[in-house]
BAVEX-271773 format. One record per residue (C-alpha): x, y, z. Coordinates in steps of 0.5 Angstrom, whole numbers, padded with zeros to 4 digits, always signed. Last residue first. Layout:
N
XYZ/...
***
This chain:
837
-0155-0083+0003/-0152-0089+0004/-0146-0091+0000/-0140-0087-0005/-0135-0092-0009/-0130-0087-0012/-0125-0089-0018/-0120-0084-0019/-0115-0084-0026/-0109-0080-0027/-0105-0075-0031/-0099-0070-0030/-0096-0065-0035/-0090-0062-0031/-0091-0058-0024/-0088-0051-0023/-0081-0050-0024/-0077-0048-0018/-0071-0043-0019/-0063-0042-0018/-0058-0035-0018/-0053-0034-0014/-0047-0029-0011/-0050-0028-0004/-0053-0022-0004/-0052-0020-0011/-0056-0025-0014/-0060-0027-0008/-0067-0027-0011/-0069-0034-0010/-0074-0035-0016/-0080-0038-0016/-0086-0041-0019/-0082-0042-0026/-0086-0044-0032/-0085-0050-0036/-0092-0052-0040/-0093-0060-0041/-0100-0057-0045/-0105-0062-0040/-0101-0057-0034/-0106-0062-0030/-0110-0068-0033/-0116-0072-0030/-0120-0079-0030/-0126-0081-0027/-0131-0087-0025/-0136-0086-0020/-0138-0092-0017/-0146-0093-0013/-0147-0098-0018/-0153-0094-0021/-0150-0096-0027/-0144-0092-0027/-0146-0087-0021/-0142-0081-0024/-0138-0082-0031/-0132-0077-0029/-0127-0073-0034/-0123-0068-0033/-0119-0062-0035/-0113-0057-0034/-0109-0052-0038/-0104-0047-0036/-0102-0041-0038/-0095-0037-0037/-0092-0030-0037/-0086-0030-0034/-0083-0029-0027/-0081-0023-0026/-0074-0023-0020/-0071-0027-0026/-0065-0023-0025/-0064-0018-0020/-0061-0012-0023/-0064-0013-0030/-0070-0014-0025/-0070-0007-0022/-0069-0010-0014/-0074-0008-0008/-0078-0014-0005/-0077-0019-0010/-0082-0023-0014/-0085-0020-0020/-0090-0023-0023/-0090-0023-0031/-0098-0024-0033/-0103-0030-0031/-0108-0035-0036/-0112-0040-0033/-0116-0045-0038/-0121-0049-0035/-0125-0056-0037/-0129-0059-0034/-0133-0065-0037/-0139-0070-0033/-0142-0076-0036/-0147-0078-0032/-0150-0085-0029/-0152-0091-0033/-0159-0091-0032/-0163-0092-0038/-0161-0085-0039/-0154-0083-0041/-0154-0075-0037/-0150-0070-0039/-0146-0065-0035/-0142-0061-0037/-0137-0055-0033/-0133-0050-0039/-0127-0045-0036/-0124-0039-0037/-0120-0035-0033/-0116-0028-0032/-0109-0026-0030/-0108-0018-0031/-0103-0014-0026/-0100-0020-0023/-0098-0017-0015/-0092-0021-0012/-0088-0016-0011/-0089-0009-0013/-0084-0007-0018/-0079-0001-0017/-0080+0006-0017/-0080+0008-0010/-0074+0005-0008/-0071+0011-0006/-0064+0009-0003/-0061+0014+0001/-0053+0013+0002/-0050+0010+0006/-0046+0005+0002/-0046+0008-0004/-0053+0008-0009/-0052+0004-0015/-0057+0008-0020/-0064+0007-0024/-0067+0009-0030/-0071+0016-0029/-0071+0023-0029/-0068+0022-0022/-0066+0016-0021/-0069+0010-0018/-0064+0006-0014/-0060-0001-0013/-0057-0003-0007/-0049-0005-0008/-0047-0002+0000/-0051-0001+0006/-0057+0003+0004/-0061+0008+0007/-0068+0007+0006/-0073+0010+0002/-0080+0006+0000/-0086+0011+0000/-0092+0012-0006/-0090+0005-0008/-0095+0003-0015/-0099-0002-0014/-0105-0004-0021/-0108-0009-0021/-0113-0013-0026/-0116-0019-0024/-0122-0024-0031/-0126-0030-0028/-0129-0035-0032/-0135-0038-0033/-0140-0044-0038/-0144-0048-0035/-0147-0053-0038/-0153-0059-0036/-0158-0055-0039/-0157-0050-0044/-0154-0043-0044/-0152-0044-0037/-0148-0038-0036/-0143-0036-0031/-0138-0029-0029/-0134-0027-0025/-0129-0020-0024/-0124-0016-0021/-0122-0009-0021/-0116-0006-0018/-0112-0001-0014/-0107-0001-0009/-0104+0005-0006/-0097+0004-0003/-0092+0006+0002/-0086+0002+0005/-0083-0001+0011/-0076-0005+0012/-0075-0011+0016/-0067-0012+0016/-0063-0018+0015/-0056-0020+0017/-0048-0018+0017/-0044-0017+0023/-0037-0012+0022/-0038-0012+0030/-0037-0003+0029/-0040-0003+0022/-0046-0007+0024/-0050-0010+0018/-0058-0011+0016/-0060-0012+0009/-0067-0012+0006/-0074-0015+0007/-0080-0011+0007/-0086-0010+0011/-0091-0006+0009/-0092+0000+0014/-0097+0004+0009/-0103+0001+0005/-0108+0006+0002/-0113+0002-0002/-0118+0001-0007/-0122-0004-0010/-0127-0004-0016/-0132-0010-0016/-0136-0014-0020/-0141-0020-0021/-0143-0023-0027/-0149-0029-0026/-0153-0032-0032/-0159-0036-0033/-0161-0038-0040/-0169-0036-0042/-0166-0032-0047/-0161-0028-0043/-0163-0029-0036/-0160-0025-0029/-0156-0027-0022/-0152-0021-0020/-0148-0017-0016/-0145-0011-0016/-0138-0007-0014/-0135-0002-0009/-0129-0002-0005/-0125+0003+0000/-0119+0000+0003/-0115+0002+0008/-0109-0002+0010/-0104-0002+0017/-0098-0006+0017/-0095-0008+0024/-0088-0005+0026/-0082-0008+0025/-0077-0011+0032/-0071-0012+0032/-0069-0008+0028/-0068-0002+0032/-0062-0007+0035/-0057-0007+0029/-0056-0015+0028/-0062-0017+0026/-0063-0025+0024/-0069-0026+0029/-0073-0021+0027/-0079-0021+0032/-0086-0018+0029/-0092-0014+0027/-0099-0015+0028/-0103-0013+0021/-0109-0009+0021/-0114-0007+0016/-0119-0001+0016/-0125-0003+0011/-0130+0001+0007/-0135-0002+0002/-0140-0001-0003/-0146-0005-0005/-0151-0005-0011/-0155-0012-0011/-0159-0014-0018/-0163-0020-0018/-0170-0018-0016/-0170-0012-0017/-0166-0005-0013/-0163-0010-0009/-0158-0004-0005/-0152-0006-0001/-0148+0000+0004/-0142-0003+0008/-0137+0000+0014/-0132-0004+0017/-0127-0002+0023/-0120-0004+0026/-0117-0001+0032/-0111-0002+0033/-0106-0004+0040/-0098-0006+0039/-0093-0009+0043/-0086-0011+0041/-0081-0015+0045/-0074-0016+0044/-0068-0022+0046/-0061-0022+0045/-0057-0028+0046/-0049-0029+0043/-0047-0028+0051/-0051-0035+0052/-0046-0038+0048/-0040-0037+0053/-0032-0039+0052/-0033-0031+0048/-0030-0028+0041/-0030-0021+0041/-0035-0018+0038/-0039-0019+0033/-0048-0019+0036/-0050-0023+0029/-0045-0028+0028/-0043-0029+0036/-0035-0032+0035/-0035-0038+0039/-0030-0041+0043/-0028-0048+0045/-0021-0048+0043/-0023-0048+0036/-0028-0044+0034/-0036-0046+0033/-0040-0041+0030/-0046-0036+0033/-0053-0034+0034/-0057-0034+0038/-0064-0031+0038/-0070-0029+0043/-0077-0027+0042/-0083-0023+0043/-0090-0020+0040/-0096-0018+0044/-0102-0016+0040/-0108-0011+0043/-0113-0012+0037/-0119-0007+0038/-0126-0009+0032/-0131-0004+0030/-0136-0007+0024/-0142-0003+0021/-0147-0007+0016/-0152-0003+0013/-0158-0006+0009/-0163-0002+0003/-0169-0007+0000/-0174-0006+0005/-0173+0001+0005/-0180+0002+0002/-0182-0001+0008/-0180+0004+0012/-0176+0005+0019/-0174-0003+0021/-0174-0004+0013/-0168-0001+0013/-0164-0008+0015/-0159-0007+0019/-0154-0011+0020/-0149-0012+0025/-0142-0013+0027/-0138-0012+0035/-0131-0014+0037/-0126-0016+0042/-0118-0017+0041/-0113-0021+0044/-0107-0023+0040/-0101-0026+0043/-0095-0028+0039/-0088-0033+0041/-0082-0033+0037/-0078-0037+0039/-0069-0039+0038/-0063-0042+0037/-0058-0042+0031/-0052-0045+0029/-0048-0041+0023/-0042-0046+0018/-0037-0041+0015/-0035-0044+0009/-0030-0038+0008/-0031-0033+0012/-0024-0033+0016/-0023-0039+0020/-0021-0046+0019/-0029-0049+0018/-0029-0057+0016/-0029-0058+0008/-0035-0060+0004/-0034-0054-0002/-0027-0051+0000/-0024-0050-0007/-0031-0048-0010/-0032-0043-0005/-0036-0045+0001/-0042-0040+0003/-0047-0039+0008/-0046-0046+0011/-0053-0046+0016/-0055-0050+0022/-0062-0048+0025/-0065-0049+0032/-0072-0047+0035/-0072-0049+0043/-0078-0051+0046/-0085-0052+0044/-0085-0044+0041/-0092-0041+0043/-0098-0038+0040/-0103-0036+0044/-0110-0033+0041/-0116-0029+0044/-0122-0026+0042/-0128-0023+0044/-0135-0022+0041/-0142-0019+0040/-0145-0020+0033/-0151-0017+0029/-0157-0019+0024/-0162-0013+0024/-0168-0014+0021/-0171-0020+0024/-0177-0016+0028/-0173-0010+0030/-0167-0015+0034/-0163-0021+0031/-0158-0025+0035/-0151-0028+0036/-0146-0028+0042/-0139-0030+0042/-0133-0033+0045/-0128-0035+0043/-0122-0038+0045/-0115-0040+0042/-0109-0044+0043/-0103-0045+0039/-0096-0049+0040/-0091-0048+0035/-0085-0051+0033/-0081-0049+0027/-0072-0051+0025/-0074-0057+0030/-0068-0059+0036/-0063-0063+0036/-0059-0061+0030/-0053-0064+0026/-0048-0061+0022/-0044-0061+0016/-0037-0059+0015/-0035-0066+0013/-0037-0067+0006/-0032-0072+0002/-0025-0073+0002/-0025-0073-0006/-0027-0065-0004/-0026-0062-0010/-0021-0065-0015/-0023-0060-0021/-0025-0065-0026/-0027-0072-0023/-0028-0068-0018/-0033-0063-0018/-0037-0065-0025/-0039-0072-0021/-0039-0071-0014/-0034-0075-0010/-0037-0080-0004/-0038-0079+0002/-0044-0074+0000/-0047-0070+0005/-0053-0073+0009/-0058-0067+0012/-0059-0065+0019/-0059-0058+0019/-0057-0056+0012/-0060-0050+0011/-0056-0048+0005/-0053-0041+0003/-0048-0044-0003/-0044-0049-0002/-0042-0053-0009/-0045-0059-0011/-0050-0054-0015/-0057-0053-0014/-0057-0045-0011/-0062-0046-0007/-0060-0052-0002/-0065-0053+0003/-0066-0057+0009/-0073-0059+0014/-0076-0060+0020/-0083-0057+0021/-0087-0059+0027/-0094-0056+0029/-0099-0056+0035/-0106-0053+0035/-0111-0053+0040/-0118-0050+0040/-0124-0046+0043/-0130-0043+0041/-0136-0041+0045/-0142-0039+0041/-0149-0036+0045/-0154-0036+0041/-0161-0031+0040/-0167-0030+0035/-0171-0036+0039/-0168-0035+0046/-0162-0037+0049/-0159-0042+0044/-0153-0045+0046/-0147-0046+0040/-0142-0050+0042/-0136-0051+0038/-0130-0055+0039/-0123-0055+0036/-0118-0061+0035/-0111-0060+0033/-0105-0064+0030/-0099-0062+0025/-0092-0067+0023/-0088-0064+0017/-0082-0066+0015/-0078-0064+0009/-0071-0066+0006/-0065-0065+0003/-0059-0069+0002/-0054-0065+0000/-0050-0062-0004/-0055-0061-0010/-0055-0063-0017/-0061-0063-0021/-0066-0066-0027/-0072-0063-0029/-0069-0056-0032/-0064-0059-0036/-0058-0063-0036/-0054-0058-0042/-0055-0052-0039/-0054-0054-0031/-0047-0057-0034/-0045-0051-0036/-0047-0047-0030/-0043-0052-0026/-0037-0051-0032/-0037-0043-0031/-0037-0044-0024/-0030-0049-0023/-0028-0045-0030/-0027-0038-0025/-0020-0037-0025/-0015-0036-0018/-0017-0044-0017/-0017-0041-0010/-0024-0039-0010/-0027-0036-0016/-0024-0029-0012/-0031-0025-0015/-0035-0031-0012/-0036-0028-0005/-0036-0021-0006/-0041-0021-0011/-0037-0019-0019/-0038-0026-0022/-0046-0027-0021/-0046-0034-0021/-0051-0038-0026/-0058-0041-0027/-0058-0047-0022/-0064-0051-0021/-0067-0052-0014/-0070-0059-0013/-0075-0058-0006/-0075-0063-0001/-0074-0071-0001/-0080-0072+0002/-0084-0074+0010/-0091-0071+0011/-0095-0072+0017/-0103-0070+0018/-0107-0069+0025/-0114-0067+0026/-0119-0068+0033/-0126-0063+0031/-0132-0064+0036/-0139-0061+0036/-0143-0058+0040/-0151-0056+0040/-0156-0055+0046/-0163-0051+0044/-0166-0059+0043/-0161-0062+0048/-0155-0066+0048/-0153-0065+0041/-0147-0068+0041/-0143-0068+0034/-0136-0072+0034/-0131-0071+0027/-0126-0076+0027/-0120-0073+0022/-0114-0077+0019/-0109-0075+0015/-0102-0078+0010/-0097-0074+0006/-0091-0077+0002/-0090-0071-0004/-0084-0071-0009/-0081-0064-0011/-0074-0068-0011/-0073-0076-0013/-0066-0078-0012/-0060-0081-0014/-0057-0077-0010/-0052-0073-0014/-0056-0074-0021/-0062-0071-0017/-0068-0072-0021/-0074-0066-0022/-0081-0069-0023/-0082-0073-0015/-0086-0079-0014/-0093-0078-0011/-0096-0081-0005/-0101-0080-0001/-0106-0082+0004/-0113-0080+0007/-0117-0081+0013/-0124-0078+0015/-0128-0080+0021/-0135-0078+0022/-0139-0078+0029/-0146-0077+0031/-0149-0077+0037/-0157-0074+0039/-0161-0073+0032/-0161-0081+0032/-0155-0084+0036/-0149-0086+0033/-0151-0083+0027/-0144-0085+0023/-0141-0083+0018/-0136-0085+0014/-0130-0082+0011/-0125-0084+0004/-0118-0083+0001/-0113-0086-0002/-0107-0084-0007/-0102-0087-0010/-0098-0083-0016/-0093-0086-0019/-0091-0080-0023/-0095-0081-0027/-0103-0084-0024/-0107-0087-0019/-0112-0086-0015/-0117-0089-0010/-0123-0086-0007/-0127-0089-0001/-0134-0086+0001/-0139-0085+0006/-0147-0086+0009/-0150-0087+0015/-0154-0081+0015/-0156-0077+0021/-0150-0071+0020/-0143-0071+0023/-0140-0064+0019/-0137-0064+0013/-0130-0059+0014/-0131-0052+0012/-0125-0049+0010/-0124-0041+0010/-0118-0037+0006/-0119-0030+0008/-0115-0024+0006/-0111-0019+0005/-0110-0014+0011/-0110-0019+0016/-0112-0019+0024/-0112-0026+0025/-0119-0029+0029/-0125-0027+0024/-0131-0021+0025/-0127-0015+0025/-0120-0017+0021/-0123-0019+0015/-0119-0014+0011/-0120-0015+0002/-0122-0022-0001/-0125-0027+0002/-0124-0034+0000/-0128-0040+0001/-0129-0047+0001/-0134-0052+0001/-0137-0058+0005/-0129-0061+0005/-0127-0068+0005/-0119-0067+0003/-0117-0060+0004/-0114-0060+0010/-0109-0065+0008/-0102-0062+0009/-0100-0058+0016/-0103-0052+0018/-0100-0044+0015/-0093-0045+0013/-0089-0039+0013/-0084-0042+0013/-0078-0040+0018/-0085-0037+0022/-0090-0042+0022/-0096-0042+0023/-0102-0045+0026/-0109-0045+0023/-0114-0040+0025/-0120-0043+0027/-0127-0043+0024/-0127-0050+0022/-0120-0049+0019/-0119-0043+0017/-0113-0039+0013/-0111-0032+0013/-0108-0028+0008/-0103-0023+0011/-0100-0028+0015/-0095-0026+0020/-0088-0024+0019/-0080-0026+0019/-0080-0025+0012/-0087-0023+0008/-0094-0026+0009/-0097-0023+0001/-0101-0017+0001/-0103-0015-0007/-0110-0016-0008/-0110-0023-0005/-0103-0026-0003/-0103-0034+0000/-0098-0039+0001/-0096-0046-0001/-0089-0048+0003/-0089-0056+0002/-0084-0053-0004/-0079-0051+0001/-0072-0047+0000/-0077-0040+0001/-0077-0037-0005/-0085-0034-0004/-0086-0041-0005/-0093-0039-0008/-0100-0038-0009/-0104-0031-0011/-0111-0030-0012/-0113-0023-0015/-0120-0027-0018/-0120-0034-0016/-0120-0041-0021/-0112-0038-0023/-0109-0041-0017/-0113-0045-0014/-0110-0052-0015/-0103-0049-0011/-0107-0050-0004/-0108-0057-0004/-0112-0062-0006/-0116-0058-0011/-0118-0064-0017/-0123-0059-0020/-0129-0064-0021/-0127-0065-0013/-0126-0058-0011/-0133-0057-0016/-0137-0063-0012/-0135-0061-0005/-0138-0054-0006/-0133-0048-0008/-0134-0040-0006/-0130-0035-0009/-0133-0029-0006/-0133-0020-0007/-0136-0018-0001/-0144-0016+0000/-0146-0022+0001/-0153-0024-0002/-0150-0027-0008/-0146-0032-0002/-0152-0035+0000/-0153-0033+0007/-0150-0038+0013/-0147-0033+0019/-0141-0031+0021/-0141-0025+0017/-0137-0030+0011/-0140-0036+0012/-0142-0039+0006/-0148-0042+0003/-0147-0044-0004/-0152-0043-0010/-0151-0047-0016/-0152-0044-0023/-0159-0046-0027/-0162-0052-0032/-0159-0058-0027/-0162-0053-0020/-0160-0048-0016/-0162-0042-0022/-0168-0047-0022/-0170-0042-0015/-0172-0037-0019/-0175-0040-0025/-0179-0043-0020/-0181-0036-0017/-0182-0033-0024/-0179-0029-0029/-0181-0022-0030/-0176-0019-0026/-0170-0023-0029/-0171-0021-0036/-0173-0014-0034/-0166-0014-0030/-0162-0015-0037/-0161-0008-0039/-0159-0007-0031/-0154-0012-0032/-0150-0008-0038/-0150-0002-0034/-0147-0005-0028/-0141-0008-0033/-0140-0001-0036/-0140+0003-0029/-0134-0002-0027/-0131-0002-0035/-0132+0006-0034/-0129+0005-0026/-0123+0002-0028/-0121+0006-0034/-0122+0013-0029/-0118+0010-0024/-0112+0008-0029/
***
């Protein structure tokens, strides 16, 4: 496989270079007309800290303007699946659709841990969460300058350590312009949406101040029969107040304050069917059969995929806040001193119920309502539960809450006559629980039991969480760029870039974790052993500390105008964490994750027939050891069950690739072609009871309990091995000043994924999900008769295609099987009234 991709890479080269006479002959104003209507656009971006084009930088970028996030509809973190190259969003079978988040290259955020792909606001790490592994809250991708994301380790120049990535977003900044807009949209579903700014110069080049607000309101594509409810609906409003302060001329600061809500009716899981040889459901309750089962999958069928019948209410609530303030001092004509500092708050409550039955089956049912009246399909025909629900339970503390400062400080600057670009810095991040984090969980009722009260045993055993998990990160660092210029003109063409980076991490927690008895007892679910009058005995706590250097090495090359040759080398590192539901002591804790990447590509801006194009590519590589993996965890001697966070081996490798035409003015013609290719190189561990194995010869086998399961041979998670897209941008002018016509059309195409951390998916069925493509479109007539309104109208999933975005892989765990689908065809319609400049 390597050979492959480097013949396409070394291909791709070869077939710039045949192009590269074009672009040197060309002048310096056809030159900078790539910029303009008969050319590409050029972004700036801020990839090394720095503004420089985003061809000039030699990492594989996908970097979007305001207008092509607003031509695109990105809204959200889902709407740039299938636009960047290796990028991957999703659920990642959490019971909450609000969860949206990122993997690149094969490193996604995993169980209990910290983000593997990093998201930034204004230059700051987002808050997240550790139940869901959210990042932020909703809204932060409304009234952006660009976004950008960054493929491979960041780790030396960016806050978080990561393996995989970056997600940058730039917000718009106060300018000297009095000038804003407000947009209004409508659409299926119900959608309601309203979003505007205005900038204020309220002292020229002195004080400016841009507030941004927005709200939106979607119902819901997947109908609960049992609640009469909309679920997968969105219900989010935001507002921004951006505050620019030049005090003096080599004197900048700029204050950003933020916050979001969102309140909806929670995820509408879809039953596909019970699994009649696990532990749970083998019994069929005490009906002695398993009709009860049989008829709620049937029922499943025959309703369909959009509609649901869950055993609770479920919801979501997510309220967020931050504020970051820049200060930039410039020392000296080629030095600045930047000081970064914020403060992040994050609250999530919500309640799941993944297997989309009114039966019980591992739902989070913290303060959700249960049906007081008997469910259709139960009790008309089985008599379960006529009495209603009355095992729920009520929590008075947030499932995530999380309070985060962090402070930078960083001297930037040039030397040897501006050729050499270097970065000094230190770091810092304390994130926190703000009180008590509490759960409330029925694992699993049988169909006989489904909404009693808990009498013992293990049926419709109901378990009370509380606990924190807090982490801190210091680290300092160093980049620069030399030009080799500085020795010889005849290099002048020729940069190396060096980064170092050591990270000190600190990660602590506590759990506890127990279930009611009567008489006042609690049974410590996790811990076992005897029952206790005492809460406090279901509590342990753990700590981890970890150090690592992390490094950066590139070498690029202009060999003409047009053309940069580079190749990388880049050490990642990802802290490791607290498991708050083990119940073996030396799985407490997990390590971190350490990667090494080795990358090499081009990019290029050239001319076919007077028509500018662009192709960059690049070949990645990388060894990745310690990835952290869920999987089971019991005590034999408490008879306790929970979770274990396992490490595996890998080598990752892949090619990805971009590239645009403008055949004629007005059009753009691009696309966006992954490949990747992960393979475990180590992932063994002694089994519990019922895991799957590879076999020797191959084929795979049931491994008994302790024994040792090799679970090399099973497929990556979360890595698509092709996903490719094709898209069209046009703009054609009315004349007689009517304004613009602009279409976008864009096509994106993924392979099967697979989504369990170690299960052949004959064993774990629908872990792949399937191969789909969706198709997208919009229209905008820009600037309607000089009247400053912009008239659009756009199409997502145009070809109403269903696709699953998530499976809950708990099959042969807890006996289930349930799935999301992704969104249906939606349209609408957008008028924007932009003023000023």
């Amino acid at each position: 496989m390597n050979k492959d991709l480097c013949a396409i890479l070394l291909a791709g080269a070869a077939s710039v270079a045949m192009l590269m006479p074009a672009a040197a002959d060309a002048s310096e104003a056809d030159t900078a007309a790539t910029s303009g209507s008969h050319g590409l656009e050029d972004i700036v971006v801020t990839a090394n800290r720095r503004a420089e084009r985003s061809q000039d930088v030699p990492i594989m970028i996908s970097a979007f303007s305001s207008q092509d996030l607003e031509k695109m509809n990105i809204s959200e973190a889902q709407d740039l699946y299938g636009t960047v190259p290796s990028l991957v969003v999703g659920t990642q079978g959490t019971s909450s659709r609000d969860v949206q988040s990122f993997s690149i290259r094969g490193q996604s955020t995993g169980f209990l841990a910290l983000p593997s792909v990093a998201t930034y606001f204004s230059e700051v790490p987002l808050v997240a969460t550790i139940s869901l592994p959210l990042q932020g809250g909703p809204g932060n991708f409304v009234d952006l300058e660009n976004l950008q994301v960054l493929s491979g380790p960041q780790g030396t120049l960016f806050g978080r350590n990561t393996t995989g990535g970056a997600v940058l977003l730039t917000p718009k900044r106060p300018t000297n312009d009095l000038e804003g807009y407000v947009q209004g949209s409508i659409g299926s579903y119900d959608l309601q949406n309203i979003e505007g700014a205005i900038n204020l110069p309220i002292v020229e080049d002195k004080l400016m101040v841009r507030v941004t607000g927005a709200y939106y309101d979607r119902r819901g594509f997947t109908k609960d029969l049992v609640w009469d409810k909309w679920r997968d609906d969105q219900h989010w409003y935001m507002g921004r107040v951006g505050i620019q302060f030049n005090p003096t001329e080599t004197i900048s600061n700029n204050l950003t304050v933020f916050g979001a809500r969102t309140r909806n009716n929670g995820a509408g899981y879809i039953h596909k069917g019970f699994n009649y040889n696990a532990r749970a459901v083998a019994a069929c309750g005490y009906f002695g059969n398993c009709d009860v089962y049989e008829r709620q999958t049937e029922i499943a069928n025959q309703i369909g995929p959009r509609k649901t019948r869950l055993s609770h209410d479920v919801y979501t609530n997510i309220d967020s806040f931050g504020a970051v303030n820049s200060t930039d001092i410039e020392l000296g004509a080629n030095l600045t001193l930047r000081n970064i500092i914020s403060y992040q708050n994050i609250k999530v409550d919500y309640a799941g119920d993944t297997d989309g039955t009114p039966l019980q089956f591992y739902q989070l049912t913290q303060n959700a309502k249960f049906p007081d009246f008997p469910i259709k399909g139960l009790s008309d025909e089985f008599g379960i539960a006529p009495n209603g629900f009355v095992n729920g339970g009520k929590t008075t503390h947030p499932r995530d809450h999380v309070k985060q400062f962090s402070e930078e400080l960083q001297l930037q600057g040039k030397l040897l006559d501006g050729n050499l670009d270097f970065a000094i810095g230190a770091f810092y991040l304390d994130a926190t629980p703000v009180g008590d984090w509490e759960s409330y969980t029925v694992q699993f009722c049988s169909a006989g039991a489904t909404g009693q009260a808990y009498t013992g045993g293990a049926d419709c055993r109901p378990s009370r969480g509380i606990g924190g998990v807090s982490n801190k990160s210091r680290a300092v660092y160093a980049q620069g760029t030399l030009n080799f210029a500085a020795l010889s003109e005849a290099l002048t063409d020729l940069r190396f870039t060096a980064g170092y980076r050591y990270t000190w991490d600190r990660i602590e927690g506590f759990s506890r974790t127990w279930t009611d008895l009567p008489g006042g007892l609690v049974d410590c679910t996790l811990k076992g052993g005897a029952p206790t009058d005492n809460v406090e005995d279901c509590t342990f706590t753990a700590h981890l500390k970890s150090k690592a250097p992390t490094w950066t090495a590139i070498l690029d090359y202009k060999p003409t105008r047009g053309l940069m040759l580079y190749a990388k080398a880049t050490r990642g590192y990802k802290a490791g964490g607290f498991n708050n539901v083990a119940v073996s002591e030396q799985y407490r804790t997990f390590e971190p994750e350490r990667l090494t990447s080795y990358e090499a590509g081009f990019k290029s801006d050239w001319r076919l027939a007077g028509a500018p194009g662009r192709l960059n590519m690049t070949y990645h590589y990388a060894d990745y050891s310690n990835i952290q993996r869920p999987g089971a965890d019991f005590n034999p001697t408490t008879g306790a069950g929970g979770a274990s966070i396992l490490a595996a081996a890998a080598t990752i490798q892949g090619l990805e690739a971009e590239a645009s035409i403008s055949p004629w003015p007005g059009l753009t013609i691009g696309g966006t072609l992954t490949h990747t290719d992960a393979e475990y190189t180590d992932y063994s561990f002694r089994t519990l009871g019922g895991d799957i194995g590879c076999k020797a010869g191959g084929g795979f086998e049931q491994v008994a309990a302790g024994g040792m399961v090799d679970a090399s041979c099973m497929p990556f998670q979360y890595v698509m091995p092709w996903m490719y897209n094709i898209h069209a941008d046009a703009n054609l002018p009315l004349g007689n000043g009517l304004g613009d016509l602009n279409f976008y059309v864009g096509y994106s195409h993924f392979s099967g994924q697979p989504t369990a951390p170690a299960s052949d998916p004959s064993f774990q069925p629908g872990s792949t999900l399937e191969a789909y493509g969706l198709l997208n479109a919009s229209v905008d007539w820009r600037n309607v008769a000089q009247s400053g309104f912009d008239l659009g109208l756009f199409v997502t999933n145009a070809t109403n295609k269903l696709y699953r975005v998530t499976n809950t892989n708990i099959y042969n765990d807890i006996g289930v099987w349930g799935v999301l689908y992704g969104e249906p065809r939606m349209f609408g319609m957008k008028l924007r009234y932009s003023f000023g400049r």
